[in-house]
PDB file as gemmi writes it, atoms N, CA and C in Angstrom:
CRYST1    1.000    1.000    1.000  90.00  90.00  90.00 P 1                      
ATOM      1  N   UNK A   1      68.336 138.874  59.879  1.00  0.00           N  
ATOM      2  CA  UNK A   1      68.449 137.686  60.715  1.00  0.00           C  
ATOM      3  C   UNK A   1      67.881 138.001  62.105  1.00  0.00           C  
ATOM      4  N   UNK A   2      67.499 136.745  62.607  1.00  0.00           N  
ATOM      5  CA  UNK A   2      66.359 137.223  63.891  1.00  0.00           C  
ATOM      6  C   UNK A   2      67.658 137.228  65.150  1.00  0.00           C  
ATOM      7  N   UNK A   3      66.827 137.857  65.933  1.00  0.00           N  
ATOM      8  CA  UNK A   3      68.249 137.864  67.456  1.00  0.00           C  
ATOM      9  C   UNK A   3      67.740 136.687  67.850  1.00  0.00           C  
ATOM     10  N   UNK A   4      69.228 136.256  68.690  1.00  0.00           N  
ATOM     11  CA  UNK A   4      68.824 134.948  69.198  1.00  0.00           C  
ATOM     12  C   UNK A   4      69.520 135.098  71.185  1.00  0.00           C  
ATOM     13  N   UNK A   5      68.591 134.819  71.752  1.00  0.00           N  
ATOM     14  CA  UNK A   5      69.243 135.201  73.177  1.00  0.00           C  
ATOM     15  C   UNK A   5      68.983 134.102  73.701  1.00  0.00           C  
ATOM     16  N   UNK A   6      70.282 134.180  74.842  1.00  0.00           N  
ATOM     17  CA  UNK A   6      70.665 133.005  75.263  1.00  0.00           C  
ATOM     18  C   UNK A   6      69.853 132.503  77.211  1.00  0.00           C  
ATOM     19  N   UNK A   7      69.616 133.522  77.624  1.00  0.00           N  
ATOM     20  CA  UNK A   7      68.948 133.913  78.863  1.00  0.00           C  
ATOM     21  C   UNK A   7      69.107 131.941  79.478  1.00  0.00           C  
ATOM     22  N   UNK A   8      67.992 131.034  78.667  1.00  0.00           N  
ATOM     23  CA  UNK A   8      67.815 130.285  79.040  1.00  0.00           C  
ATOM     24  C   UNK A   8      68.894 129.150  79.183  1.00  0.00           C  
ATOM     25  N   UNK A   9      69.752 129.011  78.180  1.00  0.00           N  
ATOM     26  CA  UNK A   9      71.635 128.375  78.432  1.00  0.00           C  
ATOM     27  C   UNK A   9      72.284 128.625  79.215  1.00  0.00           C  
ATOM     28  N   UNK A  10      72.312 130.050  79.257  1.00  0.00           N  
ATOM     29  CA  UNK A  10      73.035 130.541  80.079  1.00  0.00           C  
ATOM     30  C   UNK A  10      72.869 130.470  81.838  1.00  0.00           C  
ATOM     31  N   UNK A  11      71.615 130.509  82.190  1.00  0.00           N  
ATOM     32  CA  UNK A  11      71.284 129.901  83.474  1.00  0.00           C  
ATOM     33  C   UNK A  11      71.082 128.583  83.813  1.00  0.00           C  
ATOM     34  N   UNK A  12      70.902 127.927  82.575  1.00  0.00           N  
ATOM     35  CA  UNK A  12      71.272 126.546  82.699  1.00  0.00           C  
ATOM     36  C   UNK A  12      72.983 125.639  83.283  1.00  0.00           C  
ATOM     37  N   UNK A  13      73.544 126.492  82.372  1.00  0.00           N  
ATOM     38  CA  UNK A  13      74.954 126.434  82.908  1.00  0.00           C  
ATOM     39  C   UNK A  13      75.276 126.517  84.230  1.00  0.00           C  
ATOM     40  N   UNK A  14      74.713 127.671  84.755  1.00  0.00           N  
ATOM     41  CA  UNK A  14      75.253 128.005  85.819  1.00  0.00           C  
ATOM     42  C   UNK A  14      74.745 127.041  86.892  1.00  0.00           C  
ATOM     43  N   UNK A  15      73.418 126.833  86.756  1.00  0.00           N  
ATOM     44  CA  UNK A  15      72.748 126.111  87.757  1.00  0.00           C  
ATOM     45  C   UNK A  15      73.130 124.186  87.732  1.00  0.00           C  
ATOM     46  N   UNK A  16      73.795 124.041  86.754  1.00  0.00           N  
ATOM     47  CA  UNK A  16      74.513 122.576  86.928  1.00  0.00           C  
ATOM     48  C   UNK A  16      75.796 122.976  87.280  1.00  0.00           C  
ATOM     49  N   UNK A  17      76.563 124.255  87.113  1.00  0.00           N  
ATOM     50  CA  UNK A  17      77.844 124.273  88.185  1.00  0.00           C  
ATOM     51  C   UNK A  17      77.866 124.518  89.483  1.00  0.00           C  
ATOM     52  N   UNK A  18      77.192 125.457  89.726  1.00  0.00           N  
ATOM     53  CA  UNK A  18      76.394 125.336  90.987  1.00  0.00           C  
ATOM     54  C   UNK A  18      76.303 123.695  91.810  1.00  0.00           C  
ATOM     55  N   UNK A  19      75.450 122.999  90.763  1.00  0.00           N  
ATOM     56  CA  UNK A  19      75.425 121.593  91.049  1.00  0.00           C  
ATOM     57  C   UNK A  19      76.054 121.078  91.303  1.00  0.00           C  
ATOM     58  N   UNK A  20      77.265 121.015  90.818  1.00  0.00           N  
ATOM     59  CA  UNK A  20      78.334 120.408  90.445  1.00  0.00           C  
ATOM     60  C   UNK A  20      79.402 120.691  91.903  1.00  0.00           C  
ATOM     61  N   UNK A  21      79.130 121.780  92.814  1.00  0.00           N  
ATOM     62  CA  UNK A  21      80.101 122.007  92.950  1.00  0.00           C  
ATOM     63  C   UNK A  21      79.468 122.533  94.668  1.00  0.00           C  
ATOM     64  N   UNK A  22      78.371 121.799  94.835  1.00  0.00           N  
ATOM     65  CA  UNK A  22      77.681 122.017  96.177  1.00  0.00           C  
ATOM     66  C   UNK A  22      78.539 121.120  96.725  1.00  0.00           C  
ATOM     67  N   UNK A  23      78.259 121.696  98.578  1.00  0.00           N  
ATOM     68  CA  UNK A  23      79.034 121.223  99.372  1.00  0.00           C  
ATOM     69  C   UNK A  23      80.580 121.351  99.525  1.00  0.00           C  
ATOM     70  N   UNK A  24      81.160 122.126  98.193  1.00  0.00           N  
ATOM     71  CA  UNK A  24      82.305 122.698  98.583  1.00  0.00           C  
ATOM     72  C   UNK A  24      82.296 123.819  99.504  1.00  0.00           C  
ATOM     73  N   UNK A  25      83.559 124.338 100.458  1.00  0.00           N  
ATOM     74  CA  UNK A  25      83.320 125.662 101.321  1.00  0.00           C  
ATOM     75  C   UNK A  25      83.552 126.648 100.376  1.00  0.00           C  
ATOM     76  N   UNK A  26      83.158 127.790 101.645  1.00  0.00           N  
ATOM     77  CA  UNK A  26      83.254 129.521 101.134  1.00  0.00           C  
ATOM     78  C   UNK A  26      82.438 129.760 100.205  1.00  0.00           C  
ATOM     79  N   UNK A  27      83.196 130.277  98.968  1.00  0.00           N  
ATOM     80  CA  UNK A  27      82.210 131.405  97.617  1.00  0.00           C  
ATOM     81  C   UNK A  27      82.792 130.080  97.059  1.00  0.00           C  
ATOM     82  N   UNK A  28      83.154 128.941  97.115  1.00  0.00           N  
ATOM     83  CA  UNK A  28      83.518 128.173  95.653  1.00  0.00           C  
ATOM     84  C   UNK A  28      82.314 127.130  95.387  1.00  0.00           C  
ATOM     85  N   UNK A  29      80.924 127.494  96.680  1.00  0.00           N  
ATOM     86  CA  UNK A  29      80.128 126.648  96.184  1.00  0.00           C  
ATOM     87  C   UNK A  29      78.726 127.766  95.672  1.00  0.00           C  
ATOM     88  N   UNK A  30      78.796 128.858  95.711  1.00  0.00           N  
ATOM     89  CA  UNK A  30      77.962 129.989  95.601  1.00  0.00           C  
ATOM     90  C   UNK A  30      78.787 131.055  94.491  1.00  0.00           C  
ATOM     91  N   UNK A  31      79.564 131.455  94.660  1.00  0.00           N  
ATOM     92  CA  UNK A  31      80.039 132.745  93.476  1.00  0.00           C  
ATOM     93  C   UNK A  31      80.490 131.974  91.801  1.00  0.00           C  
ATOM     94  N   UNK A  32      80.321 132.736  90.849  1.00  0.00           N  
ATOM     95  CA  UNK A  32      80.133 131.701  89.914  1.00  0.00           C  
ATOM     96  C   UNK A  32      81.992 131.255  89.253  1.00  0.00           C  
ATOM     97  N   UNK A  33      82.381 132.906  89.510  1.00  0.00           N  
ATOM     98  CA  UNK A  33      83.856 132.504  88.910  1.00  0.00           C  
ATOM     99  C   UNK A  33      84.502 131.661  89.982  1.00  0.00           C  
ATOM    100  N   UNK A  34      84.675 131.606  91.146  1.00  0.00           N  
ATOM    101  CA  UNK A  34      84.762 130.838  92.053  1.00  0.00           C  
ATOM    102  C   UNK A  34      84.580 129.472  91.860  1.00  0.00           C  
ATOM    103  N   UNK A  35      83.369 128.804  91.716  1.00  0.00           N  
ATOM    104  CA  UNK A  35      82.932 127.459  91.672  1.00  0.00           C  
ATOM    105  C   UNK A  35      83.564 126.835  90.090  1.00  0.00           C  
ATOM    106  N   UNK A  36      83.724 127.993  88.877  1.00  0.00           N  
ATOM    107  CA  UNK A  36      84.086 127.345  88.090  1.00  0.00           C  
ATOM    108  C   UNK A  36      85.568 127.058  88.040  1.00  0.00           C  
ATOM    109  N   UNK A  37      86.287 127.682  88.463  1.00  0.00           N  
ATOM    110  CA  UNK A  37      87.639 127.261  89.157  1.00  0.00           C  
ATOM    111  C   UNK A  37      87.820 125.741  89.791  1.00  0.00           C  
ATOM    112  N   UNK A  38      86.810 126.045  90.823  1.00  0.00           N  
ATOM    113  CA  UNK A  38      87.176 124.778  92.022  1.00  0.00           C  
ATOM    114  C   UNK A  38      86.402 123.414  91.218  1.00  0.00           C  
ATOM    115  N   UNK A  39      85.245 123.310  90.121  1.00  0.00           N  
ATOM    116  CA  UNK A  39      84.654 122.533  89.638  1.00  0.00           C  
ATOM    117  C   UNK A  39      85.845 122.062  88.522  1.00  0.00           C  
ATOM    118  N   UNK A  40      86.586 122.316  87.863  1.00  0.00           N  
ATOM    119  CA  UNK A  40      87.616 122.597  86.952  1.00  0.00           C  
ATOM    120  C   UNK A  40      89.028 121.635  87.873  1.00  0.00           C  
ATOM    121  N   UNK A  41      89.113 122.095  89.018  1.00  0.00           N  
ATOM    122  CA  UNK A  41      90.346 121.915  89.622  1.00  0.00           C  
ATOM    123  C   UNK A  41      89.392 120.252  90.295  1.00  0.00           C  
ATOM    124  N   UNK A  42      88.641 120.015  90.676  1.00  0.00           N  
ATOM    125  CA  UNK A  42      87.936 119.188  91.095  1.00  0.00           C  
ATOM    126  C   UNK A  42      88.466 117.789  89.948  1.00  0.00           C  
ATOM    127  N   UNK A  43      88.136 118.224  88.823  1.00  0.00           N  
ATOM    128  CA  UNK A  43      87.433 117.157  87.760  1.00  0.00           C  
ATOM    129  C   UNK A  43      89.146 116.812  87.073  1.00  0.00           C  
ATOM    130  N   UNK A  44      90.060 117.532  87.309  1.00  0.00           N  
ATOM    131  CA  UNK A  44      91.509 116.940  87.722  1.00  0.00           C  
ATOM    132  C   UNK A  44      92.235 116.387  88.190  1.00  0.00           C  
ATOM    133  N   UNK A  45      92.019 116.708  89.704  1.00  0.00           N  
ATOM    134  CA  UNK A  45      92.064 115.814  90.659  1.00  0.00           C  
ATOM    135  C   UNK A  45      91.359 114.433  90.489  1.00  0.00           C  
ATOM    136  N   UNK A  46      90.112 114.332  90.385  1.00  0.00           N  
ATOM    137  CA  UNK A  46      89.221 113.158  90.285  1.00  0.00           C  
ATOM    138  C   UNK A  46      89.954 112.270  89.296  1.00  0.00           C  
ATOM    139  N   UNK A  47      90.405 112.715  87.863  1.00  0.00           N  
ATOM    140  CA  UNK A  47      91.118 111.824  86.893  1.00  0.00           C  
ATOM    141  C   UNK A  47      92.440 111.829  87.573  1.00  0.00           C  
ATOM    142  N   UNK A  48      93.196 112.347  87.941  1.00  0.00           N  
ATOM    143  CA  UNK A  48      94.483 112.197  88.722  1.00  0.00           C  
ATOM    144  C   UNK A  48      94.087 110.608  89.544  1.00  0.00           C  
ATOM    145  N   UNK A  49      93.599 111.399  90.746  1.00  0.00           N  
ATOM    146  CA  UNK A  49      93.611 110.035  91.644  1.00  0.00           C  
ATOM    147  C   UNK A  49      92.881 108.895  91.071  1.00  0.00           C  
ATOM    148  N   UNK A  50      91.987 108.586  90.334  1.00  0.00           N  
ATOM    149  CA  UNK A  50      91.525 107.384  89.722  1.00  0.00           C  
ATOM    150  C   UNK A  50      92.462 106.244  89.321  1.00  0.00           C  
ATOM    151  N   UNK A  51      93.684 107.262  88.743  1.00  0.00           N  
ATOM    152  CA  UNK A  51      94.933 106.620  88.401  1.00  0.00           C  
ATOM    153  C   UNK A  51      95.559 106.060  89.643  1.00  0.00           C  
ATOM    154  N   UNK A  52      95.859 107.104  90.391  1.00  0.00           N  
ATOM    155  CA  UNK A  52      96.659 106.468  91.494  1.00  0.00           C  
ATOM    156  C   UNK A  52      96.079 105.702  92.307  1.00  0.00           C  
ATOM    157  N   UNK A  53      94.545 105.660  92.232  1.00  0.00           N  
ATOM    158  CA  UNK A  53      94.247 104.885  93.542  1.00  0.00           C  
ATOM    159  C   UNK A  53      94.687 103.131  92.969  1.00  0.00           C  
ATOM    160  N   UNK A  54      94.420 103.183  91.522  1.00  0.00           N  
ATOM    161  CA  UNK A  54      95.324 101.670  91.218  1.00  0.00           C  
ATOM    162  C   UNK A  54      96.946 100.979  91.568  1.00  0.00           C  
ATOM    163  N   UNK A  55      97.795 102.892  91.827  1.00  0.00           N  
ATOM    164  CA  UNK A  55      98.818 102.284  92.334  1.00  0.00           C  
ATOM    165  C   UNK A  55      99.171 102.283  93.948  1.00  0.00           C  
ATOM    166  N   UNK A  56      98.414 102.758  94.356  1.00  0.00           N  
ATOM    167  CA  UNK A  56      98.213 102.930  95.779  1.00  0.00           C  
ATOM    168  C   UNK A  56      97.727 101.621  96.376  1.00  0.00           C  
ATOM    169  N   UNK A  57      96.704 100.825  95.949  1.00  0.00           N  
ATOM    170  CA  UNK A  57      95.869  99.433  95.921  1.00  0.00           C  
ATOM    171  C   UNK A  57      97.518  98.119  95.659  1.00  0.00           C  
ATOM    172  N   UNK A  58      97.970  98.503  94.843  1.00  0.00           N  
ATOM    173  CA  UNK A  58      99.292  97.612  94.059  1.00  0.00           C  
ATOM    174  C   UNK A  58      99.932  97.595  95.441  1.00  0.00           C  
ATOM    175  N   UNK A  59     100.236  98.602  95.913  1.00  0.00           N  
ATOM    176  CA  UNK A  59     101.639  98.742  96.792  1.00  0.00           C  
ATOM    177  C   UNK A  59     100.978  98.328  98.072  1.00  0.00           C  
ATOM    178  N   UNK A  60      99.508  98.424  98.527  1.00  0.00           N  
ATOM    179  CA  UNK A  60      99.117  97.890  99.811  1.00  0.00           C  
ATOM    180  C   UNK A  60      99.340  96.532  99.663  1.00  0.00           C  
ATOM    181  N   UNK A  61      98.578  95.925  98.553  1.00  0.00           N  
ATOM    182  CA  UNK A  61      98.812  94.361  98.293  1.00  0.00           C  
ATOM    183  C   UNK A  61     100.174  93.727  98.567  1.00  0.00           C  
ATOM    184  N   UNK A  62     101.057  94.780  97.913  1.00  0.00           N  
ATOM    185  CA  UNK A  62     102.283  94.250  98.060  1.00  0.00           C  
ATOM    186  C   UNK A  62     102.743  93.630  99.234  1.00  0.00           C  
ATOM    187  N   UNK A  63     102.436  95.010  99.929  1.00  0.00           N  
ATOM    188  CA  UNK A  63     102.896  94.905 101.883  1.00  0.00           C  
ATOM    189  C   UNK A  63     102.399  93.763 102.350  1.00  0.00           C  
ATOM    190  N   UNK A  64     101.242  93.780 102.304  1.00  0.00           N  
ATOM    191  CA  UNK A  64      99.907  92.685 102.892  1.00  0.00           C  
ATOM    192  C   UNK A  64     100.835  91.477 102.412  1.00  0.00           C  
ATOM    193  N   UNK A  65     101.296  91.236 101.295  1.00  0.00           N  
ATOM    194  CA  UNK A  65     102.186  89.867 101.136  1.00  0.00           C  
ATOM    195  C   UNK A  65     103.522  89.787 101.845  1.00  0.00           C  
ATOM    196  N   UNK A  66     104.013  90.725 101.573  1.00  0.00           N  
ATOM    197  CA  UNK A  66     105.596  90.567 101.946  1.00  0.00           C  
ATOM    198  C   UNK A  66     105.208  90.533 103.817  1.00  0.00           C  
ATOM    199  N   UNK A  67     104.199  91.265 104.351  1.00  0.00           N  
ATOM    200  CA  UNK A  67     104.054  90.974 105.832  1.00  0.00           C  
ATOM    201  C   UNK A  67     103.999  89.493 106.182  1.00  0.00           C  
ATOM    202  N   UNK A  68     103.076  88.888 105.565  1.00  0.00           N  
ATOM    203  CA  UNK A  68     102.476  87.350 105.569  1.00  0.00           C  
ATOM    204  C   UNK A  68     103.919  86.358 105.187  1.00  0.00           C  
ATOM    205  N   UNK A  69     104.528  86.648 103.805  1.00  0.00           N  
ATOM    206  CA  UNK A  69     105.678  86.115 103.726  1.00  0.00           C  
ATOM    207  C   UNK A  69     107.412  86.239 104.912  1.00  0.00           C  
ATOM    208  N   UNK A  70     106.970  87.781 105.247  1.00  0.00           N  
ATOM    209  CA  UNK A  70     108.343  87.476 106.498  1.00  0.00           C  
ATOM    210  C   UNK A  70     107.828  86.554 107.802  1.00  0.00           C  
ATOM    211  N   UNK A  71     106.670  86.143 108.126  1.00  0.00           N  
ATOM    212  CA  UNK A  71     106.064  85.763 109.246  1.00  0.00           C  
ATOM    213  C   UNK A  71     106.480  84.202 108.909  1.00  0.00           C  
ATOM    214  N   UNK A  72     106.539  83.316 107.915  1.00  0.00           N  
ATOM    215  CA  UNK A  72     107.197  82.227 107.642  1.00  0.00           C  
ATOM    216  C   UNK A  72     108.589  82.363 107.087  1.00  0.00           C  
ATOM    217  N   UNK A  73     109.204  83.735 106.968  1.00  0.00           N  
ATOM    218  CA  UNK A  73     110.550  83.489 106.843  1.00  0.00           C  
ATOM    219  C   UNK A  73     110.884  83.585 105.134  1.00  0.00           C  
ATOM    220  N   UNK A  74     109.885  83.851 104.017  1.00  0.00           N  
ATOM    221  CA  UNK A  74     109.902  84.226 102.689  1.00  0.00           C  
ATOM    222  C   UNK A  74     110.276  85.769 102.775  1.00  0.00           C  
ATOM    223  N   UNK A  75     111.134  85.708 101.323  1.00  0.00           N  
ATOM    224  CA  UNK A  75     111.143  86.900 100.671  1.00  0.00           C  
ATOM    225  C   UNK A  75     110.308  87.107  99.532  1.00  0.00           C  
ATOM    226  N   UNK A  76     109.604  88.333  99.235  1.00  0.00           N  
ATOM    227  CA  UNK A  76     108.456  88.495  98.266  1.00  0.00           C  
ATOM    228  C   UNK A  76     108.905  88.574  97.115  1.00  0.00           C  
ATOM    229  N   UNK A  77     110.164  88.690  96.757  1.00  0.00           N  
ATOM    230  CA  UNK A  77     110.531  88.811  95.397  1.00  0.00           C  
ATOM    231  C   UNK A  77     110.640  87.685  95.071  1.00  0.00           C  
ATOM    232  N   UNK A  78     111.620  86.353  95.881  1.00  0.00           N  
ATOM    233  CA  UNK A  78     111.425  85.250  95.528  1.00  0.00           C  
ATOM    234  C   UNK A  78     110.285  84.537  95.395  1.00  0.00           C  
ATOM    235  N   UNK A  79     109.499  84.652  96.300  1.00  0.00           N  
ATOM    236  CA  UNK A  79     107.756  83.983  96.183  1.00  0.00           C  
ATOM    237  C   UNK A  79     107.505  84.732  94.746  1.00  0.00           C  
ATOM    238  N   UNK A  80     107.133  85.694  94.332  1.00  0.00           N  
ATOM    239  CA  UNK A  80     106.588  85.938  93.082  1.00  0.00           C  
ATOM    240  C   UNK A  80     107.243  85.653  91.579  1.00  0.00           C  
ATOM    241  N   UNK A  81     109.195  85.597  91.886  1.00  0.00           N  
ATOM    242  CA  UNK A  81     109.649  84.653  90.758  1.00  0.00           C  
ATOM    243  C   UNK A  81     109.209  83.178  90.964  1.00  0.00           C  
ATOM    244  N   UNK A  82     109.352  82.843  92.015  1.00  0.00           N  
ATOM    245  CA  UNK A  82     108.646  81.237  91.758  1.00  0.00           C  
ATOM    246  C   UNK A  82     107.147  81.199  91.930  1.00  0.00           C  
ATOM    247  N   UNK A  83     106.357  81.952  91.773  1.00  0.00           N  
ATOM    248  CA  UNK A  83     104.879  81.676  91.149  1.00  0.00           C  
ATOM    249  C   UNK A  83     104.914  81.884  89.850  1.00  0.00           C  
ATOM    250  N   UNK A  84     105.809  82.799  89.153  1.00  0.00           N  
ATOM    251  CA  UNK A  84     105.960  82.775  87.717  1.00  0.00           C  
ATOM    252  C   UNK A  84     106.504  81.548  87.067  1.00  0.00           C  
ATOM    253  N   UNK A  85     107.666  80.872  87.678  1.00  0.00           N  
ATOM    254  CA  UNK A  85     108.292  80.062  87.351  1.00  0.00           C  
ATOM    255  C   UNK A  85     107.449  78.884  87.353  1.00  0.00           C  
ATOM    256  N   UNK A  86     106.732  78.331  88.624  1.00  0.00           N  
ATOM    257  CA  UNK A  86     105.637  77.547  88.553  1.00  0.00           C  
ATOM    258  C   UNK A  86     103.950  77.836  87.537  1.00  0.00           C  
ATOM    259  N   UNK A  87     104.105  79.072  86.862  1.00  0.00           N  
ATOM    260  CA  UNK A  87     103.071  79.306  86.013  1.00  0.00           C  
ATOM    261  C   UNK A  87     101.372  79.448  87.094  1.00  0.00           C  
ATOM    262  N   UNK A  88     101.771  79.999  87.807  1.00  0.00           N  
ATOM    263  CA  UNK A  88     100.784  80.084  89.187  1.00  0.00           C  
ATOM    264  C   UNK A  88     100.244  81.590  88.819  1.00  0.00           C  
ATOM    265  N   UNK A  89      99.047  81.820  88.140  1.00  0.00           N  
ATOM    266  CA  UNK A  89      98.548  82.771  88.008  1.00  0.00           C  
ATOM    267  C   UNK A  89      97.013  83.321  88.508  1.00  0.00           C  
ATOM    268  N   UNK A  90      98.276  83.566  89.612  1.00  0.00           N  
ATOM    269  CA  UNK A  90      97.189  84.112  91.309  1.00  0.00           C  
ATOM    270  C   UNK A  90      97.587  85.824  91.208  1.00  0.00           C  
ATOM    271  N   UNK A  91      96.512  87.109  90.988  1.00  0.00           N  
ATOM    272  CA  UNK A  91      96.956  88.258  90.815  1.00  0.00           C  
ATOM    273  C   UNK A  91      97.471  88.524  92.306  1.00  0.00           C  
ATOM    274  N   UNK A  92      97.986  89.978  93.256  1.00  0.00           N  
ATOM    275  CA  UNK A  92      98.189  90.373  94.130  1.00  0.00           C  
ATOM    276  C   UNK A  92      97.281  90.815  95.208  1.00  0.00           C  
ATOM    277  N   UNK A  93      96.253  91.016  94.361  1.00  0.00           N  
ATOM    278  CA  UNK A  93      94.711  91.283  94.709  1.00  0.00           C  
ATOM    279  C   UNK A  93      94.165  90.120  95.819  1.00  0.00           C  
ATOM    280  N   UNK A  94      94.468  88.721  94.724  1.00  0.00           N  
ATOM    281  CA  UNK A  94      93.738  87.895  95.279  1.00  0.00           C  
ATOM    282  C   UNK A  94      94.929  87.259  96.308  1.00  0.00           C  
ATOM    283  N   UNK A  95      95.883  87.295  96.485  1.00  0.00           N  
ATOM    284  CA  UNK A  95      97.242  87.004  97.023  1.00  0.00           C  
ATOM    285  C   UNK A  95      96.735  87.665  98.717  1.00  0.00           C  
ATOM    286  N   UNK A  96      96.337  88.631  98.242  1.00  0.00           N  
ATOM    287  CA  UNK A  96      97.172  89.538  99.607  1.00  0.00           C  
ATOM    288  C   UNK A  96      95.939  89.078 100.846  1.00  0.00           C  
ATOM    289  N   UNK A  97      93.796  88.758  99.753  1.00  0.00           N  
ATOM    290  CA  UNK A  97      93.309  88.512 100.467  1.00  0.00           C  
ATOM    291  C   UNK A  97      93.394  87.291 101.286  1.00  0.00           C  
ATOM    292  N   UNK A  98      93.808  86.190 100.231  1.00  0.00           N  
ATOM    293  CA  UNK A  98      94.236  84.718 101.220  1.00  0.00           C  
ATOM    294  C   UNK A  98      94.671  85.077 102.652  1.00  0.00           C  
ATOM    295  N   UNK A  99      96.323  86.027 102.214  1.00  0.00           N  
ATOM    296  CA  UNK A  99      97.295  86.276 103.018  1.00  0.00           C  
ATOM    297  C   UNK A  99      96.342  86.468 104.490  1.00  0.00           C  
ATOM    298  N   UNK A 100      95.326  87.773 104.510  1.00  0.00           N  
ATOM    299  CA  UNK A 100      94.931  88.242 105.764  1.00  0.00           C  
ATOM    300  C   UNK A 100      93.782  87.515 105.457  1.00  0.00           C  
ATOM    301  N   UNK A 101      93.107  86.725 105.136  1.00  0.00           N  
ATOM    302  CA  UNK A 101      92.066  86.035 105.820  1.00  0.00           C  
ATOM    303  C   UNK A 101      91.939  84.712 105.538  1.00  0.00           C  
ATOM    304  N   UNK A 102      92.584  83.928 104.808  1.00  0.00           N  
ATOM    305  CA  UNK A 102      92.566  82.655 104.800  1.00  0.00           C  
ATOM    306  C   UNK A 102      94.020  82.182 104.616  1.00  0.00           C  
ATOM    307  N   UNK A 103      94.618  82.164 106.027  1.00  0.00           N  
ATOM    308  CA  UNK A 103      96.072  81.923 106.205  1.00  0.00           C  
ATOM    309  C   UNK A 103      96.119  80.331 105.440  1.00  0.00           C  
ATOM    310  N   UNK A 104      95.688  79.468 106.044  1.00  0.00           N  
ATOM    311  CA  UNK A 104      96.183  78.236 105.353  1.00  0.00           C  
ATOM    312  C   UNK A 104      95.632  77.724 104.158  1.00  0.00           C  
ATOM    313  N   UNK A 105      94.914  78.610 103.247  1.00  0.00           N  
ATOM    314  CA  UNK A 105      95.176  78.180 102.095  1.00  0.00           C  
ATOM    315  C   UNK A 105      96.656  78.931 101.366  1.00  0.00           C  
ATOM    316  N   UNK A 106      96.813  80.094 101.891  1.00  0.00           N  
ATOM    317  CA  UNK A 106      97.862  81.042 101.524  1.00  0.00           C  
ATOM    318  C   UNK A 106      99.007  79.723 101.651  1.00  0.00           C  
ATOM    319  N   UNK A 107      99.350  79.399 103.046  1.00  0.00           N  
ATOM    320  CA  UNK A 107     100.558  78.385 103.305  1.00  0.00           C  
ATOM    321  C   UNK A 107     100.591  77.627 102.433  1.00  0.00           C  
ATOM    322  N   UNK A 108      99.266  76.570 101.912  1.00  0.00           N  
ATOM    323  CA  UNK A 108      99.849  75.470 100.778  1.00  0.00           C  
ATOM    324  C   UNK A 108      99.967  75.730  99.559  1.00  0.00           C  
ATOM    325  N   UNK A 109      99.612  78.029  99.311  1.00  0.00           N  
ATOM    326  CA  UNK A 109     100.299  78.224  97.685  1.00  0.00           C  
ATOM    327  C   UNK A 109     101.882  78.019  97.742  1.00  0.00           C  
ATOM    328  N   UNK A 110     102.690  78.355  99.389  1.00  0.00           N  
ATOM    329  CA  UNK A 110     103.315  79.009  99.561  1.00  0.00           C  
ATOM    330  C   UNK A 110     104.043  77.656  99.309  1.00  0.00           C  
ATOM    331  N   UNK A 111     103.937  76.303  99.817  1.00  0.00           N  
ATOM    332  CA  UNK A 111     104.529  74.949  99.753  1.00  0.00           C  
ATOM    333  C   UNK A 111     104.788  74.700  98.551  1.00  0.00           C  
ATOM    334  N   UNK A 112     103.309  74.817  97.089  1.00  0.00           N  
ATOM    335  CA  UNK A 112     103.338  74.774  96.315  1.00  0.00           C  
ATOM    336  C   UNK A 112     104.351  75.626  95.740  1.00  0.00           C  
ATOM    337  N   UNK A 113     104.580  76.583  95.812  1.00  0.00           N  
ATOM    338  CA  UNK A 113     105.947  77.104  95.286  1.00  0.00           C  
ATOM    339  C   UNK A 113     107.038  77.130  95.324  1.00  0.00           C  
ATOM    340  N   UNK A 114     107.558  76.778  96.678  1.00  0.00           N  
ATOM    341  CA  UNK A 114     108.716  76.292  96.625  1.00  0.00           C  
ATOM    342  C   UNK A 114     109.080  75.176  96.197  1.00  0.00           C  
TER     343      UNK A 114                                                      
END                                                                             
């Protein structure tokens, strides 16, 4: 059986972790066991927070309403049982932008619900 060498994979590898992993500091963007660590610990983080940045986004929205709702004297739990109750299917997303930039359409969801 013929030898088979890898020379050319093998620097291939390295030179997309390398890639991968420029602009980090110290040896974790230059030494190889180094970068494959921090490229590794990187691509964890990245799926980690992807997740959270959806619940991080949830809980600003939230605020952004319940701010807008104490300023007329609402509580946010009640405003969102009575948008359910009224079948008012406005997400938090689009809630929170009314809230900070188009106050008076926000006010006549807010009429509408009570």
């Amino acid at each position: 059986m013929p030898r088979v060498k890898r020379g050319k994979q093998h620097l291939k590898h390295r030179k997309n972790l390398l890639k991968a992993t420029k602009g980090f500091m110290w040896g974790r963007k230059s030494k190889i066991k180094l970068a494959k660590t921090a490229a590794r610990k990187a691509g964890a983080y990245a799926y980690r927070d992807r997740r959270n940045k959806k619940r991080e986004f949830r809980s600003l929205w939230q605020i952004r309403i319940g701010a807008a709702l104490k300023e007329k004297g609402e509580s946010y739990s009640k405003f969102i049982g009575n948008l359910k109750k009224e079948k008012i299917e406005l997400d938090r997303k689009i809630l929170a932008d009314l809230a900070a930039n188009h106050p008076a359409i926000f006010k006549k969801i807010m009429e509408a619900v009570k």
